[in-house]
DOSE-125011 format. One record per atom (N, C-alpha, C): y, z, x. Coordinates in steps of 0.1 Angstrom, whole numbers, plus 2048, in hexadecimal, padded with zeros to 3 digits. Atoms other than C-alpha are relative to their C-alpha. Layout:
N
YZX ...
//
This chain:
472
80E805800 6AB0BFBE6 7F680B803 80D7FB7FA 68C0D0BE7 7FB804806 8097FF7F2 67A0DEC03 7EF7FE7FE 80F802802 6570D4C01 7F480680D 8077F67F8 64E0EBC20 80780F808 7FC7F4802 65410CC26 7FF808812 8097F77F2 64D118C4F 7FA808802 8047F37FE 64F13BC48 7F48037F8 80A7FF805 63713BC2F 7F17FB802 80B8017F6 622129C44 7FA80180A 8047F97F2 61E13BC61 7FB80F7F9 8067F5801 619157C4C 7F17FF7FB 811803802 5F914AC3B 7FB7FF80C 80E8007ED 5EB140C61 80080F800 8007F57F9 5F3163C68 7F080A7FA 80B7FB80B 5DF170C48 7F37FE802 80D7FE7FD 5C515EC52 7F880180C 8037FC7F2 5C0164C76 7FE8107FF 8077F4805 5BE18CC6B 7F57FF7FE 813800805 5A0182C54 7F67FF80C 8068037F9 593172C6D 7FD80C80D 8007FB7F5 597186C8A 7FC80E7F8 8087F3804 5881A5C71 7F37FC7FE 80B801803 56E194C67 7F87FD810 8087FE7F9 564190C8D 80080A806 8037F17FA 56A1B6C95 7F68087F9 8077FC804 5581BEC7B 7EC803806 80C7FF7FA 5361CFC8C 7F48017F5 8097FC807 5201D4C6B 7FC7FA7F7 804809808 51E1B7C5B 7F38067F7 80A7FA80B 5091BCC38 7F27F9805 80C805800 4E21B8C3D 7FB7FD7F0 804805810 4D11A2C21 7F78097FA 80A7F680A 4C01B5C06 7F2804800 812801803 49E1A9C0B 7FD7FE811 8058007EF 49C1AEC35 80580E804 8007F77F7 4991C8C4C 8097FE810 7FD8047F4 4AC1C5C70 7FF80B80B 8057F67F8 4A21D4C8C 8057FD80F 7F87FD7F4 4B91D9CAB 80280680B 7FC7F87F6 4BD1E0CCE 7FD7FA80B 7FD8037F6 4BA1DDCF2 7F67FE808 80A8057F0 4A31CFD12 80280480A 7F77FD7EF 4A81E1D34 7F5804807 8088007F6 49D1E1D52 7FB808807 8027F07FB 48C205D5F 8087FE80E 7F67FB7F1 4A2211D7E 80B7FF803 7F58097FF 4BC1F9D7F 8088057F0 7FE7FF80D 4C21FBD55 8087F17FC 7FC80D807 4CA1D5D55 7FD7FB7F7 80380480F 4C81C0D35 7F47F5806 80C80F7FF 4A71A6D35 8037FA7F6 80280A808 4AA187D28 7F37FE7FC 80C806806 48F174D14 7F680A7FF 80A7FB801 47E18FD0E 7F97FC7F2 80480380C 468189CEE 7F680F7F7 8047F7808 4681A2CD2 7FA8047F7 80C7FF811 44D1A9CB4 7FA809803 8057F3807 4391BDCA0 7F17FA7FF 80E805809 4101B7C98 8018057F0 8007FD80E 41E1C4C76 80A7F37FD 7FB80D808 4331A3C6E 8007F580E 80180D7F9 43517EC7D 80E801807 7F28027FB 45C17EC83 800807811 7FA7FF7F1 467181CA9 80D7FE803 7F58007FD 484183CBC 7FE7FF810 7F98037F0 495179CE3 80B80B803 7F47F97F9 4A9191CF7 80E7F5803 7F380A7F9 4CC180CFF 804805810 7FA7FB7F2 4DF182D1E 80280F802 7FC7F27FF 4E81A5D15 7F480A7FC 8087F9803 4C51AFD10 7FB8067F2 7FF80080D 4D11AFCEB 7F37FA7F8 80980680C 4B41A8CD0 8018057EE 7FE7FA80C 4BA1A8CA8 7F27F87FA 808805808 4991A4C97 8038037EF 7FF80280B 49A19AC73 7F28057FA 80D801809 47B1A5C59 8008037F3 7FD7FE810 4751A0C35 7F480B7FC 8127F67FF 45B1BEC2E 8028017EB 808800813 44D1BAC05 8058077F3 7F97F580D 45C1D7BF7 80E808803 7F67F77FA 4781EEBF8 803811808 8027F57FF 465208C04 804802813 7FF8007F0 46B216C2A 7F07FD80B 8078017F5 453207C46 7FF80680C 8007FE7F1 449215C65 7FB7F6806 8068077FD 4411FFC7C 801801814 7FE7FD7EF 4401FBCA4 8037F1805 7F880C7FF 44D1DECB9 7F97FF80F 8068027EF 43F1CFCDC 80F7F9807 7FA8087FA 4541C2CF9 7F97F9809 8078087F6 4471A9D10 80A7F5809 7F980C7FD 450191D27 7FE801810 80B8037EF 440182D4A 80380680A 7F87F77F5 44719BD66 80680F801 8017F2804 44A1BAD53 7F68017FB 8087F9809 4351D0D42 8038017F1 7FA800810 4311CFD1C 80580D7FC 7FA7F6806 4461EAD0B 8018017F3 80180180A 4401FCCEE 80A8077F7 7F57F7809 45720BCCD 7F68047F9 8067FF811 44421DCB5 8058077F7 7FD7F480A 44E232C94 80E7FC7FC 7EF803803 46C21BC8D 8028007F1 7FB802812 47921DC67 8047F67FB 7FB80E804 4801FEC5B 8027FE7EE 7FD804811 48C1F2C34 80B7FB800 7F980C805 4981D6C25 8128067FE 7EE7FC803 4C11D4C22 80380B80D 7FC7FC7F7 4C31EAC3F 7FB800812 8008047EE 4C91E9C68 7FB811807 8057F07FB 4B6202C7F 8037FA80F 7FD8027EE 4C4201CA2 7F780C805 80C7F67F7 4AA212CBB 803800810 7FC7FD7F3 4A921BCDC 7FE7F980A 80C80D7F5 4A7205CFC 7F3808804 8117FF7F8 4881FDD07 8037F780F 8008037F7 482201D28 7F57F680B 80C8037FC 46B1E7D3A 7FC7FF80F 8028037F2 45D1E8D5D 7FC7F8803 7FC8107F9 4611CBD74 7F2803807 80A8047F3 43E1C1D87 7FC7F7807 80280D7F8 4451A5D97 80D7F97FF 7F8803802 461192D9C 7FC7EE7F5 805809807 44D174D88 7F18057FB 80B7FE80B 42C171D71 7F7806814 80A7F27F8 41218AD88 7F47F480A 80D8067FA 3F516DD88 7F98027F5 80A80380B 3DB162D6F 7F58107FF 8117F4803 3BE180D63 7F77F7803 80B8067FE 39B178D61 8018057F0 80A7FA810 38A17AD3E 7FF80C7FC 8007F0804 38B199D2A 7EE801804 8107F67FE 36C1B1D34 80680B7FC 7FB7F1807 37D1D2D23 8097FF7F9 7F57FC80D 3901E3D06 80180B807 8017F27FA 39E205D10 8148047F7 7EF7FD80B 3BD216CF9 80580880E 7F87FC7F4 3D921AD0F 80A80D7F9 7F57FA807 3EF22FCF2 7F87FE7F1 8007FA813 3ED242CD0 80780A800 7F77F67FF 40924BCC0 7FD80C7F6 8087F17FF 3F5269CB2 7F48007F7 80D7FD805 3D7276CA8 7FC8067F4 8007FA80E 3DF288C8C 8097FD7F5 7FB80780B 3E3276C6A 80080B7F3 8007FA80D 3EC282C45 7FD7F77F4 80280880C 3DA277C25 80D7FA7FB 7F680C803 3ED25CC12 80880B7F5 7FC7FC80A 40626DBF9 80680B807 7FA7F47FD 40A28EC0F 80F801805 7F17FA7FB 42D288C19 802801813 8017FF7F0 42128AC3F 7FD7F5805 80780E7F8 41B26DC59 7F48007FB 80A804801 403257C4E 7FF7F6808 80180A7FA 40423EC65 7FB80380E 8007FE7F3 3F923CC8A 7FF7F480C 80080B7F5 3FF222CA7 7F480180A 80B7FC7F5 3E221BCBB 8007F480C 80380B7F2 3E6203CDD 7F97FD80A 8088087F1 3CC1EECF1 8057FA806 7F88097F5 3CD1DDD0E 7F07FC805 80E8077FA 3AF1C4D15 8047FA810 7FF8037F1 3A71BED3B 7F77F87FE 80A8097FD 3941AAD4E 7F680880C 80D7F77F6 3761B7D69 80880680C 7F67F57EF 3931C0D83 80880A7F9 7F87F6807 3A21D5D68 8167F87FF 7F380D803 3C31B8D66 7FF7FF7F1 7F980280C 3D31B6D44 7FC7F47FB 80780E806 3C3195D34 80F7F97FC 7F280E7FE 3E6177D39 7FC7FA7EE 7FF80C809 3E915ED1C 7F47F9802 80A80C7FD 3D3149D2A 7F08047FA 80B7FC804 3B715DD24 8048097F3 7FA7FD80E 3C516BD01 7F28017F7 80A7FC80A 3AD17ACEA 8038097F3 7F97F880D 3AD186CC7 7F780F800 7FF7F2802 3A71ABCC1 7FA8057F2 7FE7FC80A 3971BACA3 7FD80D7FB 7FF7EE7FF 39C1DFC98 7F68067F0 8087FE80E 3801F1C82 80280B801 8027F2800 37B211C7A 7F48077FF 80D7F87FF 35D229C7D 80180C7FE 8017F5804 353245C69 80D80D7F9 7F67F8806 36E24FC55 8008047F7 8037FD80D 371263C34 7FF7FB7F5 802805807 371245C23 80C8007F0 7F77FF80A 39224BC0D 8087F4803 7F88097FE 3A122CC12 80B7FB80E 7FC7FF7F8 3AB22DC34 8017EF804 7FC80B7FE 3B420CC46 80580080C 7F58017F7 3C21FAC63 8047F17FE 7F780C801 3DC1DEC63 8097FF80E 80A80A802 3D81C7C76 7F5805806 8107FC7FE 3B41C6C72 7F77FA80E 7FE80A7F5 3B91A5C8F 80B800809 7F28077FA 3D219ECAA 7FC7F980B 8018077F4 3D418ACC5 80580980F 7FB7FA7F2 3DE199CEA 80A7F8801 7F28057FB 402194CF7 7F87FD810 8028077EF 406186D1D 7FB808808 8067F57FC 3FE1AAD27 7F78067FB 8097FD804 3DE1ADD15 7FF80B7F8 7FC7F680B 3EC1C4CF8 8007FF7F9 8027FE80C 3E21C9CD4 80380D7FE 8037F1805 3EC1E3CC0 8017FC7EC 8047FF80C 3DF1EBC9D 80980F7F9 8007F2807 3EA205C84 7F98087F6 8077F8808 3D4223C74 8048047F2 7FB7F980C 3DD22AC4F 7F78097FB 8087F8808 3CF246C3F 7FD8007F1 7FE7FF815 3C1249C17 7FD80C7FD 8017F480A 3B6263C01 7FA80F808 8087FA7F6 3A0274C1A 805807808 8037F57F3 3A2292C34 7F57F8808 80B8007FD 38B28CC4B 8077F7812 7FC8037F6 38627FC70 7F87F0802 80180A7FD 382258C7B 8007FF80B 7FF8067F4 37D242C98 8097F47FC 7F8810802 39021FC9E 7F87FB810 8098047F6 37E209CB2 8047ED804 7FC80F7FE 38E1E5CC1 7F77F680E 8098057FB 3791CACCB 8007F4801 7FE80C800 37B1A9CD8 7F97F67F8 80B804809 370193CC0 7FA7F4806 81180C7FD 34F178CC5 7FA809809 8097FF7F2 347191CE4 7FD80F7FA 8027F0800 33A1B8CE5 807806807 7F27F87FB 3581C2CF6 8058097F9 7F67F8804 3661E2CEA 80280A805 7FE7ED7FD 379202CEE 7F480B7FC 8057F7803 36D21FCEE 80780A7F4 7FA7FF812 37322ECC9 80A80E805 7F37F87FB 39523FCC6 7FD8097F0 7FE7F780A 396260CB1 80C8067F6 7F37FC808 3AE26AC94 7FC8097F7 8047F6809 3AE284C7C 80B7FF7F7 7F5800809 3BF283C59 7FC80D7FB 7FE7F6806 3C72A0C4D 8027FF7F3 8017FB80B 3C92AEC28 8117FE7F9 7F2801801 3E92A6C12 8058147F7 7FE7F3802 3FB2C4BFF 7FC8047F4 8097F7807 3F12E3BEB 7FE7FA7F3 80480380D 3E02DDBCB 7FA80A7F7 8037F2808 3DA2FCBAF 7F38017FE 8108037FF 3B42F2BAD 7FD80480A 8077FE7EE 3AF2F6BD2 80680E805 7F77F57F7 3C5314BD6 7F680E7F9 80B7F1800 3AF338BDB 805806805 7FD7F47F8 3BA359BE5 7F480C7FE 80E7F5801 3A1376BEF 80680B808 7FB7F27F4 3A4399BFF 7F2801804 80E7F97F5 38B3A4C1D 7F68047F6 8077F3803 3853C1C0C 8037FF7EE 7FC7FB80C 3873C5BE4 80080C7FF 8007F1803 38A3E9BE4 802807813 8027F97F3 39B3FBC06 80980C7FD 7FB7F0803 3A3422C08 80F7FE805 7F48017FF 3CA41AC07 80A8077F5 7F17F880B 3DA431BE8 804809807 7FA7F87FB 3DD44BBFE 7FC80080A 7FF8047EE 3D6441C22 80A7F6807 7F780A7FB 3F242EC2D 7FB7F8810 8018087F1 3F3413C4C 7EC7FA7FF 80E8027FE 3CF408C41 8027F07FD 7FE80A805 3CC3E0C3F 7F57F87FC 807807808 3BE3C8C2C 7FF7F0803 7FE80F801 3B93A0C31 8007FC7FA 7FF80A80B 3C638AC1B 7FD7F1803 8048147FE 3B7360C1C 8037FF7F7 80080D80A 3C1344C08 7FC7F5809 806809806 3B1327C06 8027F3801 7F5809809 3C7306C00 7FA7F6803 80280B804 3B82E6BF7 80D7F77FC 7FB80E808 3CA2C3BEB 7F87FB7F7 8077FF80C 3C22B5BD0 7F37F6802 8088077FA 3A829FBE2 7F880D805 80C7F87FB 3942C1BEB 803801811 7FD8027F2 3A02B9C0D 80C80E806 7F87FA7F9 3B32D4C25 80E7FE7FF 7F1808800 3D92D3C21 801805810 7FC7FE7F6 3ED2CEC3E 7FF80E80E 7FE7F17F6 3EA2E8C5E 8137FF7FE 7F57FE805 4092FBC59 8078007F8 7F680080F 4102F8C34 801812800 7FD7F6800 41E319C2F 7FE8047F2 8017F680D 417336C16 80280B7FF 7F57F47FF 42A351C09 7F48107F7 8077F5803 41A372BFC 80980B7FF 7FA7F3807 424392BE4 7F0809800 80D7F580B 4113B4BDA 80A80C7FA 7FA7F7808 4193C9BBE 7FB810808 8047F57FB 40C3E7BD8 8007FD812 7F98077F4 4143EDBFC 8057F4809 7F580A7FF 4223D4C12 7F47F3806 8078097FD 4153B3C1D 8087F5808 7F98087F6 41F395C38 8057F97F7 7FA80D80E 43537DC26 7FD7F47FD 80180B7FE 428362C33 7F77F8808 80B8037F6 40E34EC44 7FB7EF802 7FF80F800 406328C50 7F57FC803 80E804801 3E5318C49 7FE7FA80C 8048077F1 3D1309C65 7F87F97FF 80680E800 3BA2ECC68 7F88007F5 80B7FF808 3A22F5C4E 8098077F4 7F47FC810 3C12FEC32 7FE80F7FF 8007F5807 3B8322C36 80C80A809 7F67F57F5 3D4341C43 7FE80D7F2 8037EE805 3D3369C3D 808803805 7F57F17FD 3EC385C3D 7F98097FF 80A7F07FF 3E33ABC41 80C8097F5 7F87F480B 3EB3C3C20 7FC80F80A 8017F77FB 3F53E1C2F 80180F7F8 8067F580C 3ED404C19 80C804805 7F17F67FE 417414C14 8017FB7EF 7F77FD80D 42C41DBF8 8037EA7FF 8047F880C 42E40FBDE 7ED8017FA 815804806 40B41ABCF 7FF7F87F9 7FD80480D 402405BB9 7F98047EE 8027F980C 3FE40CB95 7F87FB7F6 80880C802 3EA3F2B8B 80A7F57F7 7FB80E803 3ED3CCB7C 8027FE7EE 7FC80380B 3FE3C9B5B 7FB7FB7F9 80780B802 3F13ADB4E 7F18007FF 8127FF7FB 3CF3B2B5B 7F68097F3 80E7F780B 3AF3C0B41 7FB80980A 8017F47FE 3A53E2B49 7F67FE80C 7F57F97F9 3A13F5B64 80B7F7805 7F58057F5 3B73DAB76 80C8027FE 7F0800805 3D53E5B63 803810800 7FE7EF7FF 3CD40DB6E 8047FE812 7FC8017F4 3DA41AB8C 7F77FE80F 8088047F0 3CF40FBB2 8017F3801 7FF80E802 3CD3ECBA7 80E7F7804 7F4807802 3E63D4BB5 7FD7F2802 7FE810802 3EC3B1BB5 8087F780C 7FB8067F3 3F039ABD2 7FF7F17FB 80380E802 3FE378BCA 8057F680F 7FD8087F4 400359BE2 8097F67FE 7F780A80A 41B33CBDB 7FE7F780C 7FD80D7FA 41C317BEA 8067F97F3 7FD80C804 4292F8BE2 7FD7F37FC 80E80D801 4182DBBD3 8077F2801 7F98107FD 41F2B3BD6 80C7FE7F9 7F380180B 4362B7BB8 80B806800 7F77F27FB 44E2D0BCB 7FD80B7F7 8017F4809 4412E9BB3 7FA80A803 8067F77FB 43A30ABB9 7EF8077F9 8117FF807 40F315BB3 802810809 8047F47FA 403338BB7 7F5803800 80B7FC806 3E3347BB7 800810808 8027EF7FC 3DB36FBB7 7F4809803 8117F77FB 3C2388BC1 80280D7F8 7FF7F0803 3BF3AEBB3 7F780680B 8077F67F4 3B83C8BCE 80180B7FB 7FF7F5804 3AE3E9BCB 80480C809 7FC7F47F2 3BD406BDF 7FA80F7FC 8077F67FF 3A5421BDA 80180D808 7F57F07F9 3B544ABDF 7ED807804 8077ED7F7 39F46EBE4 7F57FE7FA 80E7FA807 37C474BE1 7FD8077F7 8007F6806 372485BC4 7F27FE7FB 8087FE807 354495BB5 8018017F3 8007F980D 351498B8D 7F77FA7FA 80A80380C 343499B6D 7ED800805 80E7F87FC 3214AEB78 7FF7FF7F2 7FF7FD80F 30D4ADB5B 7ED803803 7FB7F780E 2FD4C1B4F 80880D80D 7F37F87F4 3154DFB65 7FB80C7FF 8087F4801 3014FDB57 7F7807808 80E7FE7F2 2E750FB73 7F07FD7F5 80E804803 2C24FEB6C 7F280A803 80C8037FD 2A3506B69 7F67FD7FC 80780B802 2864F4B6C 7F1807800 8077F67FE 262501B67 7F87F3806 80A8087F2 2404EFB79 7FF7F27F8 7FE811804 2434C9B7A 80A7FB7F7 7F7803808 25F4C6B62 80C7FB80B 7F48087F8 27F4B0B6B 80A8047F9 7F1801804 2A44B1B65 80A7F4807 7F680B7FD 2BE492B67 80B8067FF 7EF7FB7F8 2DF498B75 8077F37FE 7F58077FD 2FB482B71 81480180A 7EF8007F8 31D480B87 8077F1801 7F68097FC 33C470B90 8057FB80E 7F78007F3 347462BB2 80D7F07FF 7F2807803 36C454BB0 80C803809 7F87F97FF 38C455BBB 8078077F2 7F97F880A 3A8468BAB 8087FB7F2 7FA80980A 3B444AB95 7ED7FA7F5 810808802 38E444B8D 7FA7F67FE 80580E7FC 387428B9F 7F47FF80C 80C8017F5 369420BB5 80380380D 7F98017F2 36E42ABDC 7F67F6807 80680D7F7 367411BF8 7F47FE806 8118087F7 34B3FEC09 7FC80D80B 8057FA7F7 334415C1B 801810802 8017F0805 33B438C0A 7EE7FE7FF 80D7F7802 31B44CC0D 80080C7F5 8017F380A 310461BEC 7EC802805 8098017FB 2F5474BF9 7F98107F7 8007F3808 2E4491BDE 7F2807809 80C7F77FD 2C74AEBED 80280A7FD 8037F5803 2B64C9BE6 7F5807807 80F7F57F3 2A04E8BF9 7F58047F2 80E800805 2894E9BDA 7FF7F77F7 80480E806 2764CABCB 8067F7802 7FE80F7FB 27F4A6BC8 80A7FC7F8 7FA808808 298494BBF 8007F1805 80280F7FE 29946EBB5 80E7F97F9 7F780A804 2B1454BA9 80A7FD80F 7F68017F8 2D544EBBA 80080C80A 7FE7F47F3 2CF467BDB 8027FB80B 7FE7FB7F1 2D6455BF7 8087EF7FC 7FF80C806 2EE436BE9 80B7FA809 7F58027EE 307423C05 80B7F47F4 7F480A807 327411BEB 7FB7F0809 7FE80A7FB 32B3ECBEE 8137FE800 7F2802801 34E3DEBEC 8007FD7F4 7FE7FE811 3573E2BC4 80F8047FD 7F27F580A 3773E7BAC 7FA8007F1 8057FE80D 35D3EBB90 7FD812800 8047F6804 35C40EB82 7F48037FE 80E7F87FE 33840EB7C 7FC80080D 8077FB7F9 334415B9D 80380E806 7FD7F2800 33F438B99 7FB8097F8 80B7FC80B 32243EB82 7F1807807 80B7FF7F6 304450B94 7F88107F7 8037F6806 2E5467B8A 7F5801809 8098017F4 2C9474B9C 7F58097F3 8087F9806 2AA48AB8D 7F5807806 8017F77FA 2A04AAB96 7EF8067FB 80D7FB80B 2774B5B91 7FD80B807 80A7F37FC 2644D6B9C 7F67F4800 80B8077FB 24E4C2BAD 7F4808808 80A7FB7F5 23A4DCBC1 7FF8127FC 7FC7F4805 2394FEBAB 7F480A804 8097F77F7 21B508BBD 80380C80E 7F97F97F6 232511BDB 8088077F9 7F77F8805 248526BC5 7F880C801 8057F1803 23E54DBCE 80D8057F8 7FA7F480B 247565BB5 8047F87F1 80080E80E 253558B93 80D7FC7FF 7F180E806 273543B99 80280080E 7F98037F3 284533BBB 80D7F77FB 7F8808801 2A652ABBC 8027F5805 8028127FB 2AE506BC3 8137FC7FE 7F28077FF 2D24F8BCE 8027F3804 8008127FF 2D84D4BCD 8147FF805 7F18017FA 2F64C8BE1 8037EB800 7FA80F803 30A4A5BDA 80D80180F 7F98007F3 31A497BFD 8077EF7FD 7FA80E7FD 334478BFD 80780080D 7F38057F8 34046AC1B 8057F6802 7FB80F7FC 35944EC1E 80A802805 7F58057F7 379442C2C 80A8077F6 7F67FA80C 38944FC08 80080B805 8007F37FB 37F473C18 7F18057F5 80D7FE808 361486C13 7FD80F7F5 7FF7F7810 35949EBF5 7F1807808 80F7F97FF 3374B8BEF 80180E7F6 7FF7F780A 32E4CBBD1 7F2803802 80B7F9805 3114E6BCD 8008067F4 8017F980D 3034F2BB0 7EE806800 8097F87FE 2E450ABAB 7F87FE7F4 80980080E 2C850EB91 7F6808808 8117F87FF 2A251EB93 7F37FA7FC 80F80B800 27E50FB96 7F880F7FA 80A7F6804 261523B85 7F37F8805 8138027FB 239522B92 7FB7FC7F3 
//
């Protein structure tokens, strides 16, 4: 006959599923649903580090709350809109402590963010005692002051925490519960924002709002105010900073366009950039910028500061340069080099922008014209042309002196002419003109006359004579 039950085979199925079972309650990680966030961790007691019960856990950024358990344990659940990551911050409360805050937690859908206990201090072994009516706003905490436009990649967000009192400076209870509402004042007007714009006060007279930043640089107030009364803080300051570099906003300059560095070594130069976003706005302090020159050496590197601008020092050493390839004339003769600057723009892509500098060698005099000895009879003139250059023949620097005289008659034009800062060749063009202006004072019938040309600058200084004869 038959057996229509089997023992062994049924003790092994119990067995099979007492495994399941008993993995499926070791299991610590249970899957979070697709469309929630969970947010995890602990209540303790400062000193002691006991667990608090009943503590009660939320956000002014969503409705959902949570209870400490026996173990101080709290799992808050939230569905947040999109898939994108939230920041958000979390209060603790609960009658006999002080409220405690989390801010800058990560939160998104489908996944669990365990955080750190919060510690709350005990002030009473029960509720304290009723407040009186709010008479003040006064921010107790901001979690910082410095924001970044929307898009930059950098905190945009910032936590800002009140605490409404009453005339004894007491934390406003339940009882006296008031709503809160957070404006803003005087901001760049790019879209900035705070959410919530309303809240109500916890049992310890605490609202907190959060700052978003938009398109805009610029500096704001936030200002929370009890609403039906004229109760408010006193306005809390933020500053959003600039997002990152943009090729429109990006400028590089040298000090100096022209410094006596072909053959003076250890001489330096300042190099600025510039760097806008593509909002015209400051990029971040500390976006970094890198820097070349096709002629001596230069810092590699430099980190902008509040106002997007930073400078390195070009220092006059080998190699000379030879000038810029590329570049339309002279800038592609020698002395000329090329200093470029490189960042990074929103699109991780690298942007450059360049400068041409000039490194300006030896003083030189030439091309006297006419070079023959002159002379000149009564009241008659002669025009003189010269060269003042270096040896590549290029303009020398800011604040050369060309200075021409003479011990008989006048001369006029270029005699006493002080450089600006130039890498244009016509400023190595110069003429002056020579008259027998006084042939009355000539005894006998001719006086010689020597005219002397004097440069001095930092290129080094030069001096040519040349002679001729005046007649009565």
């Amino acid at each position: 006959m038959k057996k229509l039950f089997n023992p062994g085979t049924f003790f092994k199925l119990i067995a099979i599923y007492c495994l399941f079972i008993l993995n499926q309650s070791c299991n610590n990680n249970p899957l979070v649903p697709s469309d929630t966030a969970i947010i995890e961790g602990k209540v303790v007691e400062e000193g002691n580090l006991r667990p608090i019960k009943d503590v009660l856990v939320g956000s002014n950024s969503f409705v959902e709350t949570a209870l400490t358990d026996e173990n101080g344990a709290y799992s808050l659940g939230v569905q947040l809109p999109d898939s994108n990551d939230t920041v958000v911050s979390l209060s603790f409360s609960k009658s006999g402590f002080s409220t405690g805050i989390a801010s800058g937690i990560v939160i998104e859908n489908g996944k669990r963010a365990n955080i750190p206990d919060a510690v709350l201090t005990k002030s009473g072994d029960g509720p304290t005692g009723s407040s009186g009516p709010a008479s003040n706003v006064v921010l107790i905490n901001i979690q910082t002051s410095n924001i970044f436009v929307k898009g930059s990649g950098a905190n945009e967000t910032s936590d800002a925490t009140f605490e409404v009192r009453d005339a004894n400076g007491v934390p406003v209870d339940l009882e006296h519960q008031v709503k809160v509402c957070f404006q803003i004042k005087g901001g760049p007007n790019g879209g900035e924002f705070v959410a919530p714009d309303t809240a109500l006060t916890d049992n310890n007279g605490k609202v907190i709002t959060t700052v978003n930043s938009g398109t805009m640089a610029g500096a704001l107030q936030i200002v929370a105010e009890v609403v039906g009364t004229s109760i408010a803080s006193a306005p809390v300051p933020i500053s959003i900073h600039g997002g990152l570099p943009d090729i429109n906003h990006f400028s590089v300059v040298a000090a100096k366009l022209n410094f006596a560095g072909y053959n003076i070594f250890g001489l330096e130069n300042s190099i600025t950039v510039f760097v806008g976003d593509k909002y015209s706005n400051p990029v971040p302090p500390g976006t970094s910028i890198q820097f070349q020159s096709t002629g001596g050496i230069i810092e590699g590197s430099a980190l902008t500061n509040e106002l997007g601008i930073a400078s390195v020092s070009l220092i006059s050493a080998a190699p000379q340069p030879q000038g810029v390839a590329e570049a339309a004339f002279p800038f592609n003769q020698r002395g000329f080099a090329l200093v470029t600057a490189q960042t990074v723009d929103e699109n991780q892509q690298a942007i450059s922008k360049s400068a041409i500098v000039l490194f300006s060698g030896i003083t030189q005099i030439t091309n006297l014209n006419p070079t023959t000895p002159f002379s000149l009879t009564a009241n008659s003139s002669q025009r003189f042309t010269f060269t003042v250059s270096d040896q590549n023949s290029n303009p020398l620097v800011a604040g050369t002196n060309i200075n021409v005289q003479t011990n008989n008659g006048r001369v006029d034009g270029d005699t006493n002419v002080s450089l600006v800062d130039t890498q244009s060749r016509g400023a190595t063009q110069f003429s002056f003109v020579l008259t027998n202006s006084d042939p009355d004072k000539i005894e006998g019938a001719v006086a010689d006359v020597t005219v002397t040309i004097t440069v001095s600058s930092q290129n080094g200084a030069a001096r040519i004579t040349f002679t001729g004869q005046m007649f009565p």
